[in-house]
C-alpha positions as CSV (number, residue, x, y, z in Angstrom):
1,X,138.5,158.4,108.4
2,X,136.3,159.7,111.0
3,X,133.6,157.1,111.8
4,X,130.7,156.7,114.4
5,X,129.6,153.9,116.0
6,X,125.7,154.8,116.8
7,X,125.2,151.9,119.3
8,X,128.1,150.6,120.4
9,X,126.6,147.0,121.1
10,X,127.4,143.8,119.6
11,X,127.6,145.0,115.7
12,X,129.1,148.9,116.4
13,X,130.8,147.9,119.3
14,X,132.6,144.8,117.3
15,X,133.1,146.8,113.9
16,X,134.0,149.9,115.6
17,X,136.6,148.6,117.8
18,X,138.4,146.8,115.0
19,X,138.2,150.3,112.7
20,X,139.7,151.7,115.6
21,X,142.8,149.1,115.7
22,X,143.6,150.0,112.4
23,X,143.6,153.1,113.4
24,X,140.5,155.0,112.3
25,X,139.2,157.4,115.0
26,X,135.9,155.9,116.2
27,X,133.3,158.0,118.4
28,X,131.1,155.6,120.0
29,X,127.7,156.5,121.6
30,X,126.1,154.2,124.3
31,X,124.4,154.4,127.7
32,X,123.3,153.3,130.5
33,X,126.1,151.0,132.7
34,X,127.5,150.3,129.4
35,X,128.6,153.7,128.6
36,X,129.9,154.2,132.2
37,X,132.1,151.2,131.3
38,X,133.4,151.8,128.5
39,X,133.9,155.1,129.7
40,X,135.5,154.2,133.1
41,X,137.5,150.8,131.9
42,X,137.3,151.0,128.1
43,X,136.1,148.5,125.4
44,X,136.7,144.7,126.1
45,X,136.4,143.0,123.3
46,X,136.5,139.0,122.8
47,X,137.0,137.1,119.9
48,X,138.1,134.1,118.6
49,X,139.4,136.3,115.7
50,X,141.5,138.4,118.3
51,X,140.6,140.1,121.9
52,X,141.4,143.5,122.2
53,X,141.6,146.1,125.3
54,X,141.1,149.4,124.1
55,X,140.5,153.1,125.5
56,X,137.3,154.2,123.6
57,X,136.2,158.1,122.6
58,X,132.3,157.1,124.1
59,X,130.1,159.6,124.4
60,X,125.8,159.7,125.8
61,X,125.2,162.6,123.6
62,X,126.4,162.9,120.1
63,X,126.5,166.9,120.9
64,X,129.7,166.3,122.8
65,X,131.5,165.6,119.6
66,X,131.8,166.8,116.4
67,X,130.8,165.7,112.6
68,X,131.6,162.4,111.2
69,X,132.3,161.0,107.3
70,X,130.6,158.0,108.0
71,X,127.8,156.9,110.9
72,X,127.4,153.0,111.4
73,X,123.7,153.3,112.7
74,X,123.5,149.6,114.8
75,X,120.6,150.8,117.7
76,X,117.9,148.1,118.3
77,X,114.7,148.8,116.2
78,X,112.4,150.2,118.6
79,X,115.1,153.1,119.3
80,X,115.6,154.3,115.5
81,X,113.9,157.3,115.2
82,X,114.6,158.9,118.6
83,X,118.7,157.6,117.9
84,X,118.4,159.2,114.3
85,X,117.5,162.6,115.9
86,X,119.8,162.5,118.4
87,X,122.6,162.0,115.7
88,X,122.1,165.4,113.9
89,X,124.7,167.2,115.7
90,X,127.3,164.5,113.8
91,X,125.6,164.2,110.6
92,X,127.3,167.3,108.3
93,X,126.9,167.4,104.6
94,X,129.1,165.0,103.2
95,X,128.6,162.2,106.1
96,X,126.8,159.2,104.9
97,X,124.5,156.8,107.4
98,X,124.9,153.4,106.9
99,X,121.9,151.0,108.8
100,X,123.6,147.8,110.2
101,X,120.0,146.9,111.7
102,X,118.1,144.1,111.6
103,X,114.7,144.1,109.6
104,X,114.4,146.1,106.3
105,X,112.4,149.1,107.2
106,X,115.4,151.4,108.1
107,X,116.2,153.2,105.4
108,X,112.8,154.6,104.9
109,X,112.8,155.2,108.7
110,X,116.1,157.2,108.7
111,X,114.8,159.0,105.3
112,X,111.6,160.9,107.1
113,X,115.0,162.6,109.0
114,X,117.7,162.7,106.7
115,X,118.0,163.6,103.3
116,X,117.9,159.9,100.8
117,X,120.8,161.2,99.2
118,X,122.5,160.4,102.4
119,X,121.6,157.2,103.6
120,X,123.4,154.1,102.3
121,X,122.1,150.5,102.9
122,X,124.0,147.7,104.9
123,X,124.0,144.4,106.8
124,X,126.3,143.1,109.2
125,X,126.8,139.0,109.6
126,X,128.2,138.6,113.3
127,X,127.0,136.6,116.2
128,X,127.7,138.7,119.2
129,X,126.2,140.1,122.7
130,X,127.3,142.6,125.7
131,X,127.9,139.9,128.1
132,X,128.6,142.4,130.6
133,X,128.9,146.2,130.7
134,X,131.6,147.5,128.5
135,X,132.4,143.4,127.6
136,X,131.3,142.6,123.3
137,X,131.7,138.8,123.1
138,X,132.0,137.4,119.5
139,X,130.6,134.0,119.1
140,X,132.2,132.1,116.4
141,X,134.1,133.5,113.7
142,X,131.3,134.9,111.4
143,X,132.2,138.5,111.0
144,X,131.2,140.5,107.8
145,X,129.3,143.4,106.6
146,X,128.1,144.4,103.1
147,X,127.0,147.8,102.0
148,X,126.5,149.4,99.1
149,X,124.7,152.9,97.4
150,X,121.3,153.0,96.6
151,X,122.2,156.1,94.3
152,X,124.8,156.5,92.2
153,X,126.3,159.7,93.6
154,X,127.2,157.8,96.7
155,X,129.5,155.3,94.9
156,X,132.5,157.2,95.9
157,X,131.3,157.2,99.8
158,X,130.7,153.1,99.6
159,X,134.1,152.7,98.5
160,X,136.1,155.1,100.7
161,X,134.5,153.3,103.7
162,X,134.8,149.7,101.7
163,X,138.7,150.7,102.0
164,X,138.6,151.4,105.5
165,X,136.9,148.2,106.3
166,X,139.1,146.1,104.4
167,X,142.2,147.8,105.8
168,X,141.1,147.2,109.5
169,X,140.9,143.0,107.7
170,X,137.2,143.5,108.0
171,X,135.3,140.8,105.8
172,X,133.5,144.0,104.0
173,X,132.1,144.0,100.4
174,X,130.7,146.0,98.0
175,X,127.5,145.3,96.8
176,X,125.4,146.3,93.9
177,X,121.9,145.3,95.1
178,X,122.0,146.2,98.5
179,X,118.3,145.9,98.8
180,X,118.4,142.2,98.0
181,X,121.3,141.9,100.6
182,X,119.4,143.2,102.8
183,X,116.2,141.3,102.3
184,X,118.4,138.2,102.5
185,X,120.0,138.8,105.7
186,X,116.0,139.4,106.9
187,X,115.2,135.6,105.4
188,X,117.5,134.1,107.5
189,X,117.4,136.2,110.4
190,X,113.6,135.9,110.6
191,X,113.9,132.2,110.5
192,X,117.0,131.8,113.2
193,X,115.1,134.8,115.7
194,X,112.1,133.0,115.7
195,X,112.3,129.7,116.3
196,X,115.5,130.2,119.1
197,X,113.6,133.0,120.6
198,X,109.9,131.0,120.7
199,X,111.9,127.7,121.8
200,X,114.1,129.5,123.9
201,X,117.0,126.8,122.6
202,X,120.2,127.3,120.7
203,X,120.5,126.8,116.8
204,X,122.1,123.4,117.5
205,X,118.7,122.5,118.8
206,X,116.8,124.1,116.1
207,X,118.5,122.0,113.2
208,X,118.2,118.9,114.8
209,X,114.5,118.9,116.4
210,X,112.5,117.9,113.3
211,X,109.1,120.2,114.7
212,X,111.6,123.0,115.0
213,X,113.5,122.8,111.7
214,X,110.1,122.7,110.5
215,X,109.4,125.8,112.2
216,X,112.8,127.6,111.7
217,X,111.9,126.3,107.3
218,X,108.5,128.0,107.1
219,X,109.4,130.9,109.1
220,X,112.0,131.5,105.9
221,X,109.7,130.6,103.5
222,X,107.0,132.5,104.2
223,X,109.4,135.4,104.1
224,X,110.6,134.9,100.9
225,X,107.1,134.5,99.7
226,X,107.2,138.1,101.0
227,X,110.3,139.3,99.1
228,X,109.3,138.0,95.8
229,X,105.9,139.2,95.9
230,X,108.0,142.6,96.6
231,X,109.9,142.3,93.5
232,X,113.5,141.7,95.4
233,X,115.2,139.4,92.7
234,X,116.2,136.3,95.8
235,X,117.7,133.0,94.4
236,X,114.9,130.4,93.9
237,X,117.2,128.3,95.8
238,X,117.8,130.9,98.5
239,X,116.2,129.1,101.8
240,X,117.7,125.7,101.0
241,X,121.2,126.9,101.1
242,X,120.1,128.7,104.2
243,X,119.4,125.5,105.6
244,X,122.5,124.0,104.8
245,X,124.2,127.2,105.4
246,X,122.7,127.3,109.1
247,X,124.5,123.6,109.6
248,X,128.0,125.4,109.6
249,X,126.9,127.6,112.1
250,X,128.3,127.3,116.3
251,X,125.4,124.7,118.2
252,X,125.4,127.4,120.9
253,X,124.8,130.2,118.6
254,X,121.2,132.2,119.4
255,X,119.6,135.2,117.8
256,X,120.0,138.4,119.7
257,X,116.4,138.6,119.8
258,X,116.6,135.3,121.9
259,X,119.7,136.8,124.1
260,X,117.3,140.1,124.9
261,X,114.1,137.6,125.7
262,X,117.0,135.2,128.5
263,X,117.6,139.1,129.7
264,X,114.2,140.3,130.4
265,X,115.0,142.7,127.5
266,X,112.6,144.5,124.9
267,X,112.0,142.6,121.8
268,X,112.5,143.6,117.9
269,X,109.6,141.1,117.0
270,X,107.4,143.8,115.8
271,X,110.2,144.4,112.9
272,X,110.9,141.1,112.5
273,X,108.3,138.2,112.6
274,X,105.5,140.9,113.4
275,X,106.4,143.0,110.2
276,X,106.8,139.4,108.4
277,X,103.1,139.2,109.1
278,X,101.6,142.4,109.1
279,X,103.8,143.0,105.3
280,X,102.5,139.8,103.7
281,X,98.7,140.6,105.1
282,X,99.0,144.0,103.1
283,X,100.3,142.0,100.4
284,X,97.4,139.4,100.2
285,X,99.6,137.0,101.5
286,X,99.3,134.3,104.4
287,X,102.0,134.1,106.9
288,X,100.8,131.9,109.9
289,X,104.1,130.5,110.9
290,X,105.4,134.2,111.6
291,X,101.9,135.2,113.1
292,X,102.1,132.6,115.6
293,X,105.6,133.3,116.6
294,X,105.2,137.0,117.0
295,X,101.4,136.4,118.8
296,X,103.8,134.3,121.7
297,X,106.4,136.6,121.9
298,X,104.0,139.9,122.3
299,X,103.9,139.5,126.2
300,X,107.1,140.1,126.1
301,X,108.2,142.5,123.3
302,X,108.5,145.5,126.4
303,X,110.6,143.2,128.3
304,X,109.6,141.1,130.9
C-alpha cells in the first residue's frame, strides 16, 4: 500500500515510520529543520515499543510525488485547510483521507475541499513530540489508532488500511461509530490539554493536585455536556473511567498543546477548549471551566 504521512510529527511521523517497517512505502511531508532532517539524516524514531533508524521518502511539496491509496492527515489545526490544498496533487480518485487531528471539526474542514465520499474519520491514542529535528520520541507505550467509514461505500477502504495497520503490529481497529470515537478522544483530550497546558505541569501533577483534578473533571464534563446535547451516543459513565483511566497514564506525560506552549509554539486552543466554549454557547449551554482556560491561554495561541 502506498500511504502518506501529511505531517510527519509525533502521530504521522510515529505511524508512518512503523507502516514503513513493515514495509509499506510511506511518503512523508514536513518542513522547516525538520524536513531538512529527515531528509539529510533520516527518521529517528524512539520508543519503548522499539527505536528505529530509518531512510525516509520526505518531501516539502506533495507535487514532488505522485498519488497515494491512503493519506494520514496529522497537521496541527490551525494549518488544515492550507495542508488540505496542498495535498491535491496526491489525492487521486480512489485515495481516501483519514484525519488523525485533534478536535472534531476536521472532517467538515477537509469536506469544503474534497469530495465526502472521500474522507474517512480517525483518532490516534499516542503520547509523542519532535524532541529535536528529524528525532519522534514516544512517551510510554500508548500507541493506537481507530478509524472507521462514515459511508458505507468506503468499508472496503477502512479495512484494506485496517490490514496494513495490523500487519505493521499497529494497535488499529475498526470502528463503527467513528464520530463517537472521535468525540471521545476530544473528552479526554480537552480535559488533559487544558489543565497541563494552563498549569504548565505534567499529568502526574494534575491527578494528584485536588484544585487541578477539579479542573482537569469539569473541563471533561462540560464537554460531554456538549456531545450529548449533540446527539453523540457517549457512555453515561464516560468521564469517570477517564478519570481512572488517566491514573494508568506516565506522571511525566503532557498534552502536546502543553509541549507547543514550553516551545514558544502556536496553540490549538481555539479547536480545543476555545471551540468547547464557543460550541456549547451556540448550543445554549455554559461552559466556564473551558472559557477560562482558553481566555488564559489566548496570549499565547500565536506562540510566544
Amino acid at each position: 500500500m502506498r500511504i502518506a504521512a501529511m505531517g510527519a510529527g509525533g502521530v504521522g511521523g510515529y505511524f508512518g515510520a512503523r507502516l514503513q517497517q513493515a514495509g509499506h512505502e510511506v511518503a512523508f511531508f514536513a518542513r522547516g529543520k525538520h524536513f531538512a532532517a529527515l531528509k539529510e539524516k533520516g527518521l529517528t524514531l524512539k520508543s519503548p515499543l522499539g527505536a528505529a533508524q530509518l531512510a525516509v521518502q520526505v518531501f516539502s511539496d506533495p507535487a514532488q510525488t505522485k498519488p497515494v491509496d491512503v493519506v494520514m492527515f496529522a497537521v496541527k489545526l490551525w494549518d488544515t485547510e492550507s495542508a488540505a490544498e496542498q495535498l491535491r496533487p496526491v489525492v487521486g480518485k480512489h485515495t481516501v483521507i483519514i484525519p488523525f487531528q485533534n478536535g472534531v471539526e476536521s472532517i467538515e474542514r477537509l469536506a469544503k475541499i474534497f469530495p465526502r465520499e472521500q474522507i474517512l474519520g480517525g483518532s490516534a491514542y499516542i503520547a509523542t513530540r519532535i524532541s529535536a529535528p528529524g528525532v519522534i520520541e514516544h512517551i510510554g507505550t500508548m500507541a493506537g489508532m481507530e478509524f472507521g467509514p462514515l459511508k458505507p461505500a468506503q468499508r472496503a477502504s477502512a479495512e484494506a488500511f485496517l490490514a496494513a495497520c495490523q500487519g505493521a503490529g499497529i494497535n488499529a481497529k475498526l470502528a463503527d461509530d467513528i464520530v463517537r470515537v472521535i468525540w471521545q478522544k476530544f473528552i479526554f483530550l480537552v480535559g488533559v490539554s487544558s489543565a497541563t497546558a494552563v498549569a504548565r505541569v505534567p499529568l502526574g501533577v494534575v491527578c494528584s493536585d485536588p484544585e487541578l483534578r477539579w479542573l482537569f473533571e469539569q473541563a471533561m464534563r462540560e464537554t460531554y455536556r456538549l456531545a450529548k446535547a449533540r446527539g453523540v451516543a457517549v457512555p453515561e459513565d464516560f468521564v469517570e473511567s477517564r478519570m481512572q483511566f488517566a491514573e494508568t497514564l506516565p506522571a511525566e506525560m503532557r498534552a502536546s498543546m502543553a509541549h507547543d506552549l514550553e516551545a514558544g509554539g502556536k496553540l490549538e486552543a481555539p479547536w480545543l477548549c476555545g471551540a468547547v466554549a464557543r460550541m456549547s454557547a451556540e448550543a445554549g449551554l455554559h461552559a466556564p471551566v473551558n472559557r477560562a482556560v482558553y481566555a488564559a491561554l489566548r496570549p499565547f495561541v500565536n506562540g510566544s
